[in-house]
C-alpha positions in Angstrom: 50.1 -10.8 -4.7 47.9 -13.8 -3.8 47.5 -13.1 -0.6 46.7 -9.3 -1.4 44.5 -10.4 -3.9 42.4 -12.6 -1.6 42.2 -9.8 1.6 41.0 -7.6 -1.7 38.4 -10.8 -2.3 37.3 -11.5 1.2 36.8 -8.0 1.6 34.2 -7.2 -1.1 32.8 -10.0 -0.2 31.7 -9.2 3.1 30.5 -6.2 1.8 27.6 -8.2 -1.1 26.8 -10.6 1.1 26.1 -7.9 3.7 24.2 -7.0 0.9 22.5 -9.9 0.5 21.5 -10.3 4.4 17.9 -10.0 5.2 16.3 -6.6 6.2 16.4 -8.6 10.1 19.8 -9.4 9.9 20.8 -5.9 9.4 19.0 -4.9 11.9 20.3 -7.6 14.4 24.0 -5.8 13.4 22.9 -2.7 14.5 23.2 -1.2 11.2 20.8 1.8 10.2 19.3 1.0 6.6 19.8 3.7 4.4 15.7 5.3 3.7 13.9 4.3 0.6 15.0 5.5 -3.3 17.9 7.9 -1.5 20.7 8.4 -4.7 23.5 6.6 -4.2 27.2 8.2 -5.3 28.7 6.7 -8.9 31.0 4.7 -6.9 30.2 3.9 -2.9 33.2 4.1 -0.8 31.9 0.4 0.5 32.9 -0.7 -2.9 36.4 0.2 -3.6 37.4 -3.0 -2.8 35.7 -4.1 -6.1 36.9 -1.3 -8.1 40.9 -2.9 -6.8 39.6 -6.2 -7.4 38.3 -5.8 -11.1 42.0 -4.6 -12.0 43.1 -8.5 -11.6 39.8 -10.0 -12.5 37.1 -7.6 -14.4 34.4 -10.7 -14.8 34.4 -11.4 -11.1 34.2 -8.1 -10.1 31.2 -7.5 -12.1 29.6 -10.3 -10.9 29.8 -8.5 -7.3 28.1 -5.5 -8.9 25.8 -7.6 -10.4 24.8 -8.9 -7.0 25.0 -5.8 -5.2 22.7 -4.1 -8.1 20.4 -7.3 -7.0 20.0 -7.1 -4.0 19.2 -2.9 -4.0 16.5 -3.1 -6.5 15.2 -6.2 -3.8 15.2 -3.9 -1.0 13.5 -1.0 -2.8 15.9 0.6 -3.7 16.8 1.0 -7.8 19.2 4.7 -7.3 21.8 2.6 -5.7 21.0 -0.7 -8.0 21.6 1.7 -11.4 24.9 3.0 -9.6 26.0 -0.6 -9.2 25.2 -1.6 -13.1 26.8 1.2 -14.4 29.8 0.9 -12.3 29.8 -3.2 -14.3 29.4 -1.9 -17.4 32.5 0.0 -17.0 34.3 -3.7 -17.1 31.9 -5.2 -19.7 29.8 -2.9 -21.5 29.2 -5.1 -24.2 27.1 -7.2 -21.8 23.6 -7.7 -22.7 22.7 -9.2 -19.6 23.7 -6.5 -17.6 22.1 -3.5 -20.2 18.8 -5.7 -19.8 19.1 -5.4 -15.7 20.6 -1.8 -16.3 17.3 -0.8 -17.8 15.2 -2.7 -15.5 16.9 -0.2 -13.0 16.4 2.5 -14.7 12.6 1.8 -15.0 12.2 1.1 -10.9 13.5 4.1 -10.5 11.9 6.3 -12.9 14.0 6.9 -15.5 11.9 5.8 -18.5 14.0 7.5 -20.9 17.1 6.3 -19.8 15.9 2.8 -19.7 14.8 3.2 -23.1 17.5 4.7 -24.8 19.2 1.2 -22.4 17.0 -0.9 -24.4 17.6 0.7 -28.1 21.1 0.6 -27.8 20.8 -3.8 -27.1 18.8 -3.8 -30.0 21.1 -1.9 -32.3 23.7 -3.9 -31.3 22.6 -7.2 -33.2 20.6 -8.6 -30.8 17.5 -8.6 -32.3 16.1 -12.5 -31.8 12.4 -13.5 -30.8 13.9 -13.5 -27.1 14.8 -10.1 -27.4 11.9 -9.2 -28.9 9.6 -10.4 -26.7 11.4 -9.2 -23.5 11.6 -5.4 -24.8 7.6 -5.7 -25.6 7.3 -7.1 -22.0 9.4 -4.1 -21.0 7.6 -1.6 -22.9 4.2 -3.1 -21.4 5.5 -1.6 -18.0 6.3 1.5 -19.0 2.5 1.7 -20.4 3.8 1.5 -24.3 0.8 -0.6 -24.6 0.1 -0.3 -28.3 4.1 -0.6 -29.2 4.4 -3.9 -27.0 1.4 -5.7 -28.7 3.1 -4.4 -32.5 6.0 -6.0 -31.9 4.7 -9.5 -30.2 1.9 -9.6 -33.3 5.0 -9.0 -36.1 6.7 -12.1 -34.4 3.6 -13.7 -34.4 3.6 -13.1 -38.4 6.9 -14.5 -38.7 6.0 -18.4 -36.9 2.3 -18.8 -38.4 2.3 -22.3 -36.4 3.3 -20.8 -32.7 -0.3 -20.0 -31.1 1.5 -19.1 -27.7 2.1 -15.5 -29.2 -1.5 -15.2 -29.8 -2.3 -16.1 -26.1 0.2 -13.4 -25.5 -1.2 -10.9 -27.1 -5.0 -11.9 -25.6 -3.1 -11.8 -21.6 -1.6 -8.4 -22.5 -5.2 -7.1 -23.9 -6.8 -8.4 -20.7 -4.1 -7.2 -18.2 -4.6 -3.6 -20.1 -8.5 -4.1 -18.9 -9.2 -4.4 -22.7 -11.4 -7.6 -22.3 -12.9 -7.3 -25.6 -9.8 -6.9 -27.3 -8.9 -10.3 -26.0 -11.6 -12.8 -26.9 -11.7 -10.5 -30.2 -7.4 -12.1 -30.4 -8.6 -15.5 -29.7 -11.8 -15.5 -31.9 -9.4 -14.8 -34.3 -7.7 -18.2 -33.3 -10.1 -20.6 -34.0 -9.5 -20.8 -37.7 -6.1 -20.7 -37.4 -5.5 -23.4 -34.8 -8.8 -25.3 -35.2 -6.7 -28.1 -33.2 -6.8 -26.1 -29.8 -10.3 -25.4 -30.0 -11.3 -26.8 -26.5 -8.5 -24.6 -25.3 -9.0 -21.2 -26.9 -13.3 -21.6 -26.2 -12.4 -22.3 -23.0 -10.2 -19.1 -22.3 -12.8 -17.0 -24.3 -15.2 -18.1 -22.0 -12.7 -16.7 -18.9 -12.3 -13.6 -20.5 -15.9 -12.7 -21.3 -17.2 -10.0 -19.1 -19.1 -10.7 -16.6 -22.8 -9.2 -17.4 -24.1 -6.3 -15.8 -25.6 -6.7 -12.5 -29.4 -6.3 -12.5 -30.7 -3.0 -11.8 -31.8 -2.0 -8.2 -35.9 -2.5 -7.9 -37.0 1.4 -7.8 -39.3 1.8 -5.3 -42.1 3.8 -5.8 -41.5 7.1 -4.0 -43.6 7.7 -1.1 -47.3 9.7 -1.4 -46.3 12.9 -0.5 -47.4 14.0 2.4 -49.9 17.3 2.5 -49.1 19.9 5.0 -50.5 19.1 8.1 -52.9 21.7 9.3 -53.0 22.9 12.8 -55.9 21.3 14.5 -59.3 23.9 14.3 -60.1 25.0 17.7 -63.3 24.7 18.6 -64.5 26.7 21.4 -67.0 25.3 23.7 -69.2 27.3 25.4 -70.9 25.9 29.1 -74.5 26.4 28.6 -75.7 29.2 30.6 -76.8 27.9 34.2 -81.4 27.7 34.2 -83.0 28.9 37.3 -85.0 26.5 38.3 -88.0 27.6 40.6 -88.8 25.0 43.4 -93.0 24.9 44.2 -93.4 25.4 47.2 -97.3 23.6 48.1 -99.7 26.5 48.7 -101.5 25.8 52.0 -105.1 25.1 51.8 -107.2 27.3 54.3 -109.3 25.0 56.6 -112.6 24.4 56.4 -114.5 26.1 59.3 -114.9 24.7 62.7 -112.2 22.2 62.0 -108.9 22.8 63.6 -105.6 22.6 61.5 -103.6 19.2 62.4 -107.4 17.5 63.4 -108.5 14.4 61.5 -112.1 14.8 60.2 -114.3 12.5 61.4 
């Protein structure tokens, strides 16, 4: 039986901390990885070791689960990490811890309403302390319950008058939901309460302010507006008309008589 028992062991084993090997590693192996969110069966075949090993020890076996359910939701891949819970919460389903990782599955891979009705049923179960509390309203933060999460933190806030880490709980959440007035409204609201932690809450007001709005662009005046440009007015020329110009041509005097043309006169 032992030695049954530990080939069962050493088996499952190999299998989580296969698991649990880097994306690298499983490449190095040769191994194909499986593609992103693709649904996994209720019960892999890789895992039927676990399913023989939780007949002799039930809280071992679900903390292979529990590490298998790990290491999907770390590589992307919630389906087969949700498989993996509900297949341990076969062995324990009383187990808070596991419900709370159960609906953290659930969420990754889009089933909100699963992971709530997760959540409701750890609730009515008793466990209703600040640390449940507080880890539902972070819970119901990332689903986008936004109003819901800050009602519960602010009633547990009612309940420890003296505890200002709830208020700077409820200002984070206000900021984180881009709600920046909301938050230094939060820790205004602080100063009279915890007049001790002044420095501190002033301080965080003064990180959450919002920034003020960047000056306005100078506005140019608009250029004159240009007027249509004419076409340029043609202007004809005319060449003045060409003036005859008469040459005078010296008119001979007749020579005097008895003197011969080309003679000097004496």
């Amino acid at each position: 039986m032992e030695k049954s028992r530990g080939m069962w062991v050493g088996g499952t084993l190999a299998v989580v901390l296969g698991l649990m090997m880097p994306v690298s590693a499983w490449a190095a192996w040769g191994m194909k990885d499986e593609p992103k969110d693709q649904a996994a069966p209720a019960a892999p075949a890789d895992f039927k070791g676990i399913e023989e090993l939780a007949k002799e020890d039930p809280n071992f076996a679900t903390d292979l689960y529990r590490m298998a359910a790990d290491r999907y939701l770390n590589r992307g891949k919630p389906a087969q990490a949700v498989a993996m819970y509900a297949e341990a919460m076969k062995l324990t389903p009383n187990n808070t811890s596991l419900m709370e990782g159960l609906a953290d599955a659930e969420r990754a891979a889009g089933q909100k309403k699963e992971a709530l009705a997760t959540w409701e049923g750890i609730l009515s179960s008793g466990h209703n302390d600040i640390g449940f509390q507080l880890r539902y309203a972070n819970f119901l933060e990332k689903i986008g319950e936004f109003s819901k999460s800050i009602e519960i933190v602010r009633a547990q806030a009612a309940t420890r008058p003296d505890d200002s880490s709830l208020h700077y709980g409820i200002a984070d959440a206000y900021q984180r939901q881009g709600k920046p007035s909301e938050a230094v409204k939060e820790l205004q609201a602080m100063l009279k309460a915890f007049p001790k932690e002044e420095t501190e809450i002033k301080r965080r007001i003064a990180g959450m302010q919002p920034a003020p709005p960047a000056p306005a662009p100078k506005q140019e005046a608009p250029p004159p507006a240009h007027k249509k440009k004419q076409p340029p007015v043609q202007v004809k020329v005319e060449a003045p008309s060409p003036v005859e110009v008469k040459a005078e041509v010296p008119v001979a005097q007749p020579a005097e008589s008895g003197q011969v043309e080309g003679e000097k006169k004496p």
